[in-house]
Structures are given as structure tokens and as C-alpha cells.
N, C-alpha and C positions, 0 to 999 in steps of 0.2 A: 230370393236374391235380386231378382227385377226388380221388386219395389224399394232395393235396397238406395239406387240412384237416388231416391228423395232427397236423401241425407246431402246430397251433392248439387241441388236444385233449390232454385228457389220457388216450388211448387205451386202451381195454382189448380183448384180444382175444376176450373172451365177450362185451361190449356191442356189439363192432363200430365202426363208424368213425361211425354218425347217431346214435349212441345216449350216447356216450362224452363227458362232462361237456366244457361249450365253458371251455378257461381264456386265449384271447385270448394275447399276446404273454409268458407267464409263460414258457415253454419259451426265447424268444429273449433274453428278461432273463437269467435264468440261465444262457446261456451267455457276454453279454457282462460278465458281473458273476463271472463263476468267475476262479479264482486263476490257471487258463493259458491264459484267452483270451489275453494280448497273447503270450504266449514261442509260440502256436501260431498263433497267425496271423503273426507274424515269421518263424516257421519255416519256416510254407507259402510266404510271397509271398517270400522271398529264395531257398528253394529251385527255383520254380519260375520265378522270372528269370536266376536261374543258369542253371539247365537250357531255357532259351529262347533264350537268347542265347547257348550253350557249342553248343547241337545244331543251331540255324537255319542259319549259313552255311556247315557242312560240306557237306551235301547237295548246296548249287550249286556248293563249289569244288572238288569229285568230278566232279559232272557235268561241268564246265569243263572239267576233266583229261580225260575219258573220251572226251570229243567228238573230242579231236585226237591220240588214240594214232590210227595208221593201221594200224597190227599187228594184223589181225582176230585171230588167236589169243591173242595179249598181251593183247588188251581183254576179249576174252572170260573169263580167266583170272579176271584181275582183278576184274571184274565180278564172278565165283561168289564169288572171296576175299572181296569187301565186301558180298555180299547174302548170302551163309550163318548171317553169327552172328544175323541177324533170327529165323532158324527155331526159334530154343536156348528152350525154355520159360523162362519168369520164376525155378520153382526151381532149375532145372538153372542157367541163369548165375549165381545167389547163390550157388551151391555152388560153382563156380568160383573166382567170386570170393573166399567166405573160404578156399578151399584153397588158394590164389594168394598171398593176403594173409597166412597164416596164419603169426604170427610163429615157430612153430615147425618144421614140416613142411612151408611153402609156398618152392616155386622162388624165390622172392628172399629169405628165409630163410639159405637154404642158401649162394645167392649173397652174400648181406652175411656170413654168417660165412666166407668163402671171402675177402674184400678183408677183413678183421678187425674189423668194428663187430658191433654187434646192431642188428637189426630191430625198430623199434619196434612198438607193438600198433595197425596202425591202426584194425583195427575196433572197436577199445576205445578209438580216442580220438575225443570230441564234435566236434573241428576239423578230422576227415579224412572225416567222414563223407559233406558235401555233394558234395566230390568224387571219391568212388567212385563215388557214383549215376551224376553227372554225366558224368564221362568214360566208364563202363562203357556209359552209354547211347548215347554219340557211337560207340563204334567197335561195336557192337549194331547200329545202326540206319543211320546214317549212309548205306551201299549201299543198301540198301530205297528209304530217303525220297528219294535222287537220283533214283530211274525219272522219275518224274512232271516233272523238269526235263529230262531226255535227251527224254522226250518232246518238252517246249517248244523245243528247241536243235534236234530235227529240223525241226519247221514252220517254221523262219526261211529266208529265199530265198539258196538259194544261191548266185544273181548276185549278191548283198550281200558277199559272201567276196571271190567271183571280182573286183570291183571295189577293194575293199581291196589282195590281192594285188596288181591291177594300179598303185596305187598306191605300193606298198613298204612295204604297212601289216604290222607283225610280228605274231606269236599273241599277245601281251598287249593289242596297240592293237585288235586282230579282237573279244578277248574283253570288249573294254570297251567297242567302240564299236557291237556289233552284237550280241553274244551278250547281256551283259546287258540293256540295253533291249528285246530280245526276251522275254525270260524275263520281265521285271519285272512284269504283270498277274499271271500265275502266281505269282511270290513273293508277291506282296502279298495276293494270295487266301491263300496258305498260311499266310503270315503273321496275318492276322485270323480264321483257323480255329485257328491255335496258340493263338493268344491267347485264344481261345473255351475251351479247353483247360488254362488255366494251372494250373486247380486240380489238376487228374487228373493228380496226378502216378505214377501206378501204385500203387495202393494196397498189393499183394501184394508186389512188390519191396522197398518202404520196411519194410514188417511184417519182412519175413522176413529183413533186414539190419539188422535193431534188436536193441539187445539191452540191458541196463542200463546197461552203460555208456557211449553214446551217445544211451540216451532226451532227454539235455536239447533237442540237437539234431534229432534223426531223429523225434522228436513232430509230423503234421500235422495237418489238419483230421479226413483220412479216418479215421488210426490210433484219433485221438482219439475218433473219434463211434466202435471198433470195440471201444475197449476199455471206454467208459464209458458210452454208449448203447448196447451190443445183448451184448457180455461178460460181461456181471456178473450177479449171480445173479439178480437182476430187472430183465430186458433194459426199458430204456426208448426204445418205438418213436419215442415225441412229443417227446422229447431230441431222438435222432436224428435223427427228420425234417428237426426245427428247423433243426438246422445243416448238414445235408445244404440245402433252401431257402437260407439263407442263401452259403453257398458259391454255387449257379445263378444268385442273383441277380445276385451281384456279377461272376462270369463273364458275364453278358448286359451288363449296363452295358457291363463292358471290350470286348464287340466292338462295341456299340453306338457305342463312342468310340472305337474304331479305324475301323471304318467311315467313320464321319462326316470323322475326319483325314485317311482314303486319299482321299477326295471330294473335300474340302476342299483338297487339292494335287494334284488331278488325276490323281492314280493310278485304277485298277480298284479296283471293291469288290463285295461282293455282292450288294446291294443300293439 
């Protein structure tokens, strides 16, 4: 929170941070008064409800699946299959993926000149962008982030099963009428730490899949404060702070007001 004053200074790093002229709100006018505040804040908050809502309900309907394989070796398998590509560093998946994607050299490439069209350039186009991230992340992560629901799905009472069964209740009506509202504290926890989260969208991933011609689009908060507050030949710390604060703040509101709605309907929250 000390260092938070930057945002509110015009910062020098030989005056230090008490020393350093107070200029008040000029760093955050200037950023909501610059020419891509609105195309970067559109960019952020639609890519990061894309990616909120494309990567949340995989996790549970994995888990769902994984619960009711009985095939300890089957599930086990599976399990390594969907938790291994978590471990792939951030540039090694980008490299994947433009090798992948690569309308020259990449397996589907090859594959579309093989059925007789061309492959278009997707990482060179603006409107294919959000969806690379997005999906590349869902089957990345996807394994990983179910643990913590396999966990949930064990703590439920087994006579809860054994009574369904004795009813004639099928795996869909089990999983709807026992598995879910078991789980559902834990979703909704997860859910209001994602949402804690909306901004962060990986900063290193979105960099390192950009390139000119998809800047219009792949532009966010992060990129932005990377290439015009701390990039350039005279790195501007009290820019950057600025809207580095900005971004926290409005991520605290949003759990703030998820919070208060999980309460408000009786769900679990965190506070």
C-alpha cells in the first residue's frame, strides 16, 4: 500500500517515492482521456468474460465424468491426460500453438491443403484471436482446476448414492440432485476468486501471441501499461502504477458485488 502513492506522483527514481513532486489524479486522467482507453478496456473485460465463462464449467463437468468412471486404470489415465498440459510453460504452449496454427508449416496446414482449400492466417487475424487464448486455455487447465471439485465430490455421503440407486435414480438425476448441490459452496467460492481475477488475464501469454496484426484486438490493460508505462525509452513508473491501481480497484468492487449476490441468495461466500 506504501508503494501505492506512485500512482499519485510523478515519480523519479533518484528522489525516491516521499520526495517525488505530489501531481494528485493527473496520471489517472491521462489514462482515461488517452485515445485507447475505451478499445483497451473493451478488450480486457470481453476477453476476460469470454475466458470466465468458456474455462468455469469445464472443470465441474470433468469432475462429474471422472467421479463415475469405475475403471481405476481408465481414470487414472485420463486424469494424467487432462492434468499434464497444466505443466507446459506459458512460452512453450505459444510456441505450440503458432506451430499448430501456422498457416504454413502447421498440422492443419497441411491438413487443409490435403481436403483442397488454404488455411487461413489465424494468428494474423483480429477475430480469431480471443479464441485461441480461450480455448488453448480450457484444454491447458481444464484437468488441473477439477482436482479441487474431485475433492468436493468425495466429501458427499455415500448413503446419498446408495438411496438414489435404491430409488432408480440414473447418473444424470445422481449428478443433479446430489453431486451438484454438493459441490455448489465450492463453485461459488471459486467462482468469486475468479472473478477476483478477471483482469489477470496472463499477461506473458497475451504478449507473446500478439503481434501486429492482431494488436487491435490482443491490446489489454496489462500489455498496455507494458509497452507505454515501463517500454519506452523513459519508462513511466507513476503511468503505470496508475492503471495497474485502477485495474485492483475495479477487481475488488467486482468481488465485492459477487460476494454480497452469493449472500444475498443464500449461497456460500467468503466473507
Amino acid at each position: 500500500m506504501y508503494g501505492a502513492q506512485i500512482a499519485f506522483k510523478n515519480y523519479s527514481i533518484t528522489k525516491g517515492i516521499m520526495e517525488s513532486p505530489w501531481v494528485g489524479i493527473a496520471n489517472f486522467s491521462r489514462f482515461f482521456h488517452s485515445y485507447d482507453f475505451w478499445r483497451i478496456l473493451t478488450n480486457t473485460l470481453l476477453l476476460s468474460l469470454y475466458h470466465l465463462l468458456a474455462t468455469f464449467p469445464f472443470p465441474i463437468l470433468l469432475a462429474l465424468g471422472l467421479n463415475y468412471i469405475h475403471h481405476v486404470r481408465f481414470r487414472k489415465t485420463l486424469q494424467l491426460v487432462t492434468y499434464a498440459p497444466h505443466f507446459i510453460s506459458v512460452v512453450v504452449m505459444v510456441g505450440l500453438i503458432l506451430q499448430f496454427l501456422s498457416p504454413r508449416i502447421g498440422p492443419l496446414a497441411s491438413l487443409s491443403e490435403w481436403l483442397g482449400f488454404t488455411m487461413p492466417n489465424v494468428m494474423g487475424d483480429p477475430n480469431w484471436f480471443k479464441s485461441v487464448y480461450v480455448w488453448s486455455d480450457v484444454w491447458q487447465h481444464t484437468g488441473f482446476s477439477c482436482i479441487i471439485f474431485l475433492a468436493a465430490l468425495a466429501g458427499i455421503d455415500p448413503a446419498l448414492h446408495e438411496a438414489a440407486l435404491m430409488d432408480g435414480a440414473s447418473k444424470v438425476r445422481r449428478m443433479w440432485h446430489i453431486d451438484l448441490p454438493g459441490i455448489m459452496p465450492i463453485a461459488i467460492i471459486m467462482l468469486i476468486l475468479n472473478v477476483g481475477h478477471i483482469f489477470d488475464l496472463g499477461f506473458e501469454k497475451v504478449l507473446l501471441m500478439q503481434n501486429p496484426l492482431n494488436t487491435r484486438t490482443s491490446e489489454i490493460i496489462d500489455t498496455y501499461v507494458y509497452n507505454v508505462g515501463l517500454k519506452s525509452a523513459v519508462p513511466n513508473f507513476s503511468y503505470a502504477s496508475a492503471i495497474g491501481l485502477f485495474k485492483n480497484v475495479i477487481a475488488f468492487i467486482l468481488v465485492m458485488s459477487v460476494n454480497q449476490l452469493s449472500k444475498k441468495f443464500g449461497q456460500s461466500s467468503l466473507w
